[in-house]
N, C-alpha and C positions, 0 to 999 in steps of 0.2 A: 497513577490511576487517574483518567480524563473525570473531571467534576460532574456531577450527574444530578441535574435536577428533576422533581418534584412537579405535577403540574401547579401547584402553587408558586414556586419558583418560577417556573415557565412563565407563568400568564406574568408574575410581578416583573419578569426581564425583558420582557418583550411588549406589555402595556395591552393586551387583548384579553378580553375575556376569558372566564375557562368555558362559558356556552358556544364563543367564538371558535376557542383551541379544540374543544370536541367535533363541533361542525368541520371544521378544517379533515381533522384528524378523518371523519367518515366520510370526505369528498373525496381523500386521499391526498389531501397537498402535504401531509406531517404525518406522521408514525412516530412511535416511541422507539429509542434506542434498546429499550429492554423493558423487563415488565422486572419488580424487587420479588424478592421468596413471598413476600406476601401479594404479590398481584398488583400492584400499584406500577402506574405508567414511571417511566424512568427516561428522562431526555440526556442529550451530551448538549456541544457550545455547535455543530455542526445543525442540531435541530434548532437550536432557537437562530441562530443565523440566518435557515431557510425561514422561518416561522416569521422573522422580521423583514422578508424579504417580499414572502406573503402580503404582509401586512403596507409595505410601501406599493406596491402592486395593485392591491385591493384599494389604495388612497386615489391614485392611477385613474381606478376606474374600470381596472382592467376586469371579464369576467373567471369565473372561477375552472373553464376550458382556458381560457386565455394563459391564467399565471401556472393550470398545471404543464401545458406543451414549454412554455417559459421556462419551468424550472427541471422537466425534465430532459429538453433539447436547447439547452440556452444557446447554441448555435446562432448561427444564420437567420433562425427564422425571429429572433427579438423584435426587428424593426421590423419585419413587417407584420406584427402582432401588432404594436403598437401604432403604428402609420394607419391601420382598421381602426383602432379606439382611439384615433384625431379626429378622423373622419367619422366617425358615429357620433363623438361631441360635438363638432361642426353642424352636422344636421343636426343635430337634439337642442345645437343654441338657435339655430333658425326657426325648426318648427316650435318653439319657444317663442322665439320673437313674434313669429306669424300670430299667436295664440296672444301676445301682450298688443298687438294691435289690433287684432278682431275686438278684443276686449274693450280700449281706449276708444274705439270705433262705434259700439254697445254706449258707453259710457256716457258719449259725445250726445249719442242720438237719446238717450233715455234721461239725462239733465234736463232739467227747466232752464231754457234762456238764462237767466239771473245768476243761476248756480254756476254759469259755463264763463262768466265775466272772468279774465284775465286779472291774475293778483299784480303783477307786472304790465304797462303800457311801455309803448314805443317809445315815450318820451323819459319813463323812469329807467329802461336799459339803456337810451344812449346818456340818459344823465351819468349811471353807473361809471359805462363805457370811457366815457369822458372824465370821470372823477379818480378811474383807475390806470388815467394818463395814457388811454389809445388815440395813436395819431389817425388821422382818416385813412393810412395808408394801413396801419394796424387793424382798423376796423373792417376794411376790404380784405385783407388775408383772414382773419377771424371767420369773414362768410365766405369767402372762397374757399376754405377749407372745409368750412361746414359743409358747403354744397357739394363739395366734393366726396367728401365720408358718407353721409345720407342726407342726398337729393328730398327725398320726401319728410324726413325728421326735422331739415331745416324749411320747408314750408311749411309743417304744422308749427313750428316755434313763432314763425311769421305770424301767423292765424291768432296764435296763442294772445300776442302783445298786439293785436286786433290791431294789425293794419291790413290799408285796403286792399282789392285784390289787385288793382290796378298796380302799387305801388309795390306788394307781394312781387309782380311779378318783375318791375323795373330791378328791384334788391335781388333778384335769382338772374335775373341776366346780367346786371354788372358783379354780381360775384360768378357769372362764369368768363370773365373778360383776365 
């Protein structure tokens, strides 16, 4: 006779709530195997298998149409369930980003001069630089990479260690060389 658990069992095998395993259960991603003479939910190892399946799913990110088309058609259609929720995380990290630079942007303008002074100067990173044994030719790939990953993160860095803008802009043209 297959092993039949308990939804205390359940929730202790699988690591989810029992608020979680009920919510579930009336979305419809999980059903009991049976109900006992006494009425009490009654799972096998096939529900808590889905039930953890749910549960990597929902870590995913994925919504709760998403894991049920998933585990009812686990077909064909998987990756392109998934390749939707890269791309809805992709925008969710941009409009994110856009939002932590409006912010630093806010920030910038609402400091007093004084508050905005750089903890770091030009000459304490290239001391760094130079203490952490970067040759010049190391120091040029450092900013050409920078400038390359984010063009404008690496001029605010510039900004940051208050060098000039003249001199800003000599360091963004030879790190695009």
């Amino acid at each position: 006779m297959p092993r039949l658990l308990t939804i205390q069992a359940l929730v202790r095998a699988s690591g989810v709530s029992r608020t979680t395993l009920l919510y579930y259960e009336s979305a419809g991603l999980i059903k009991p195997l049976r109900r006992s003479e006494a009425g009490y939910r009654l799972y096998g190892e096939r529900e808590l298998r889905r039930l953890l399946r749910v549960r990597a799913l929902r870590a995913a990110g994925l919504t709760l149409d998403d894991i049920r088309s998933l585990l009812d058609d686990p077909g064909d259609g998987a990756p392109g369930v998934l390749r939707r929720r890269l791309e809805a995380i992709s925008r969710e990290i941009e409009g994110l980003r856009e939002h932590q630079h409006a912010i630093l942007r806010l920030l910038g303008n609402l400091q007093p001069q004084a508050e905005r002074k750089a903890i770091v100067t030009k000459a304490k990173w290239v001391e760094i630089m130079d203490k952490a044994g970067f040759s010049g030719e190391d120091k040029h790939r450092w900013h050409r990479t920078f400038e390359q990953a984010d063009p404008e993160e690496h001029e605010r860095f510039l900004r940051y260690l208050q060098i000039p803008e003249d001199e800003i802009r000599k360091i963004r043209e030879w790190s695009r060389k």
